[in-house]
KOLVOMAR-598378 format. One record per residue: residue in one letter; x, y, z of N, C-alpha, C, O, CB in turn. Coordinates in steps of 0.001 Angstrom, whole numbers, plus 500000, padded with zeros to 6 digits. Glycine has a CB too. Layout:
// KOLVOMAR-598378
AXYZXYZXYZXYZXYZ;...
***
This chain:
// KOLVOMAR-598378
X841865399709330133841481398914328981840898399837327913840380400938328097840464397811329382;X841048399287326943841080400525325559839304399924325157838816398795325124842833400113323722;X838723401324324895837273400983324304837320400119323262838368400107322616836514402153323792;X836357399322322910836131398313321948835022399209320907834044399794321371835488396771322734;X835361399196319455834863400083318667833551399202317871833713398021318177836106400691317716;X832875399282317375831692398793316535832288398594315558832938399626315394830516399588316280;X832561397758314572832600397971313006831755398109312236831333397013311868833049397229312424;X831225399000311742830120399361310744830281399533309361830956400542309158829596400458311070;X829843398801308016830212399005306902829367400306306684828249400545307141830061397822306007;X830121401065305913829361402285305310827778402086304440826700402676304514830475402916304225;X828250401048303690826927400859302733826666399300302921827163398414302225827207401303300913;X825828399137303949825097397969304235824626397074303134823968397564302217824037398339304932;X824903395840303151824496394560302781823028394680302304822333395299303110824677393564303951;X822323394205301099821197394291301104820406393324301665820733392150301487820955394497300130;X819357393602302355819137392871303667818018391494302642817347390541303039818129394187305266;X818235391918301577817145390348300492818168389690300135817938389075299093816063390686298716;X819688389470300717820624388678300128821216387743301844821626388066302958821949389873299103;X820855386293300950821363385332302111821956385913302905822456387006302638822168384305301837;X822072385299304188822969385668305455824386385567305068825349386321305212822720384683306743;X824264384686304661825907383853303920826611384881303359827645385291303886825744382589302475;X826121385397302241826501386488301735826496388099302452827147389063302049825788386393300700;X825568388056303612825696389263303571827326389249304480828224390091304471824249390062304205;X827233388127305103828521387809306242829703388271305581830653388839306121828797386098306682;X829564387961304273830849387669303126831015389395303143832073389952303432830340386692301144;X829760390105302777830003391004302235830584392331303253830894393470302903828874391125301493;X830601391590304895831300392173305926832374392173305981833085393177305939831099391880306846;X832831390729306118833674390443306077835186390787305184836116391506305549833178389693306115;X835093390273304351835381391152302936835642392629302943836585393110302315834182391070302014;X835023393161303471834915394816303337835764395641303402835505396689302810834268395372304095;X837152395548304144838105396613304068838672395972302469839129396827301710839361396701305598;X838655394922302106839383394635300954838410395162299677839017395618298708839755392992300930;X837455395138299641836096395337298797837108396681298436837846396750297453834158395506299696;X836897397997299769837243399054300153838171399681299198838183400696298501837667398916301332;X839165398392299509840754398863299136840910398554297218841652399187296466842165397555300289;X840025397480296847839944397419295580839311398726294575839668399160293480839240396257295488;X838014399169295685836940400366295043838365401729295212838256402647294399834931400737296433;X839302401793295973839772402955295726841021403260295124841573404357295028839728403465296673;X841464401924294656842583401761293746842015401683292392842661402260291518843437400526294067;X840643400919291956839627400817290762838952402362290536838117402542289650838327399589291161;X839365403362291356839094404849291250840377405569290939840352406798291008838472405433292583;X841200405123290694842432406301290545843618405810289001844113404814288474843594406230292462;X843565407269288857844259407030287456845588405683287526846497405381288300845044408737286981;X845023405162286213846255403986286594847993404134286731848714403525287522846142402950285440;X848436405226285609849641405695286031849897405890287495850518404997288073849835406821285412;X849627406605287955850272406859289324849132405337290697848991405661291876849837409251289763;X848919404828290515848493403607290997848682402120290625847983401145290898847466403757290968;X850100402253289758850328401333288767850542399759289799849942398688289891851804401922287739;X851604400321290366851955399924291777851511399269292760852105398296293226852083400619292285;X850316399757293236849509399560293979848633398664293905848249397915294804849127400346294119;X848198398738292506847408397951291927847911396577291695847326395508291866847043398523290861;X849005396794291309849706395335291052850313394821292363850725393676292180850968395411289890;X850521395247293626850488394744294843848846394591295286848843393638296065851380395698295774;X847764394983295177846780393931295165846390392928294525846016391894295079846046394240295169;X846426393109293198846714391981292286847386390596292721847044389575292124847535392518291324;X848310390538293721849224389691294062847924389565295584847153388625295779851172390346294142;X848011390325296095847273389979297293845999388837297215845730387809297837846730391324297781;X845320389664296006844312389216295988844674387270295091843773386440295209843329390546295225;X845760386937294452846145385734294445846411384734295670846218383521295745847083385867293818;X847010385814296775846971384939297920845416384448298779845087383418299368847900385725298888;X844770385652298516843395385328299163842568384203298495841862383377299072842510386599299146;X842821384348297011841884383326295981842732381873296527841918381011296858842091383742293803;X844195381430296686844703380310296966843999380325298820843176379411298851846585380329296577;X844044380776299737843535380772301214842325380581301115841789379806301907843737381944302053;X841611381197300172840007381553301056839155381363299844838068381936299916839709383430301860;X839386380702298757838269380859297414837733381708297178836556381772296823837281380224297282;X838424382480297314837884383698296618838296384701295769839164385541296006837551384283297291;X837635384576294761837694384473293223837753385845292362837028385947291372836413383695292764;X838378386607292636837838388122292425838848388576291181838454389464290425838027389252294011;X839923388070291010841362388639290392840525389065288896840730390194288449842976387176290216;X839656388198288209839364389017286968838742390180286409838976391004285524838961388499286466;X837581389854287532836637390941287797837439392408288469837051393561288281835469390272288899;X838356392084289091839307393283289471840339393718288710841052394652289076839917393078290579;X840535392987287421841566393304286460840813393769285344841483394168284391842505392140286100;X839871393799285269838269394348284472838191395483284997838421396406284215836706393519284769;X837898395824286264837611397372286968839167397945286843839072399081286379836954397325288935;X840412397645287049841431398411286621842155398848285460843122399577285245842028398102287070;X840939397790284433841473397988282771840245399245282487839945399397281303841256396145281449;X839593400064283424838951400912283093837046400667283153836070401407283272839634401137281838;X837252399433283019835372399028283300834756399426284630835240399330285757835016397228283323;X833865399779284335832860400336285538831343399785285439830577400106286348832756402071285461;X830833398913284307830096398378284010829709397131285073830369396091285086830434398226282852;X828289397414286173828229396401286621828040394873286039828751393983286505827555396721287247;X827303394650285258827333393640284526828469393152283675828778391969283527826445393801283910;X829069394213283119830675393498282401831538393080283636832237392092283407831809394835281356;X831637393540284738832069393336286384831820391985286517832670391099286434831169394225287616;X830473391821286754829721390226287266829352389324286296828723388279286467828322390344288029;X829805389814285200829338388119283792830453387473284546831515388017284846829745388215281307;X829912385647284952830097384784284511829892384321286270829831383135286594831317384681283463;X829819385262287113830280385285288398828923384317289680827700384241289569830534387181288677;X829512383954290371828272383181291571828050383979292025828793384960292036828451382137292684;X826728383912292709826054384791293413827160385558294591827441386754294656824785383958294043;X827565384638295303828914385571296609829649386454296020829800387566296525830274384603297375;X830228386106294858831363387200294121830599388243293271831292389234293043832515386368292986;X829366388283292745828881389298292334828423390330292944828427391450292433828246389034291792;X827925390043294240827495390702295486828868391250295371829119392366294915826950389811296921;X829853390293295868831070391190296181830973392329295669830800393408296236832289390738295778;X831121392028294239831834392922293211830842394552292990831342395670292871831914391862291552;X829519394244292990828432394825293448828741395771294371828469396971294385827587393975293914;X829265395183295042829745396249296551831020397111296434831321397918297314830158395235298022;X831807396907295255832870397597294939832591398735294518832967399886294740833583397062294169;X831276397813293342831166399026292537830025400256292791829838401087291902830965398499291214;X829161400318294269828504400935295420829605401900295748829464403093296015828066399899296662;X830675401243295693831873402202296500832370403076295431832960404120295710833292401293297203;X832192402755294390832921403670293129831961404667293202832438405780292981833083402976291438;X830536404650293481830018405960292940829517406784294310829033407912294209828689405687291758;
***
């Protein structure tokens, strides 16, 4: 039988944010991940990529409410601004987004 591994996020949840959220912000996390390192790379050669999450992330917002597509079309139009990131956003998706942008720097 094959060892069973821990999953550990790199940059932990801040422990003054609901449970709810911090769950989210586990949960969530390889995608958080995958947004912070496509929202890091020149857009020419990630043009692609980007626009196959773009689509992904439509399927997740129709499955799972979750709401991220603008705020992620904001970080790939070049914004890095946490607050231009999280205007307009609920507390779960700003955390999210929060956590992306932890991963950018």
């Amino acid at each position: 039988a094959g060892a069973v591994k821990e999953f550990q996020i790199e940059i932990p949840p801040d422990p003054s944010l609901p449970v709810e959220i911090r769950l989210e912000l586990c949960r969530y996390d390889p995608l958080l991940r995958r947004i912070a390192y496509f929202g890091s790379r020149p857009t020419e050669r990630a043009l692609k990529d980007k626009q196959r999450l773009i689509v992904r992330l439509k399927e997740v917002e129709k499955e799972e409410c979750l709401f991220l597509i603008a705020p992620v079309q904001k970080l790939f139009n070049g914004v890095k601004d946490t607050a231009a990131l999280t205007a307009g956003l609920d507390a779960k998706h700003t955390a999210l987004m929060q956590q992306v942008v932890r991963y950018l720097n």
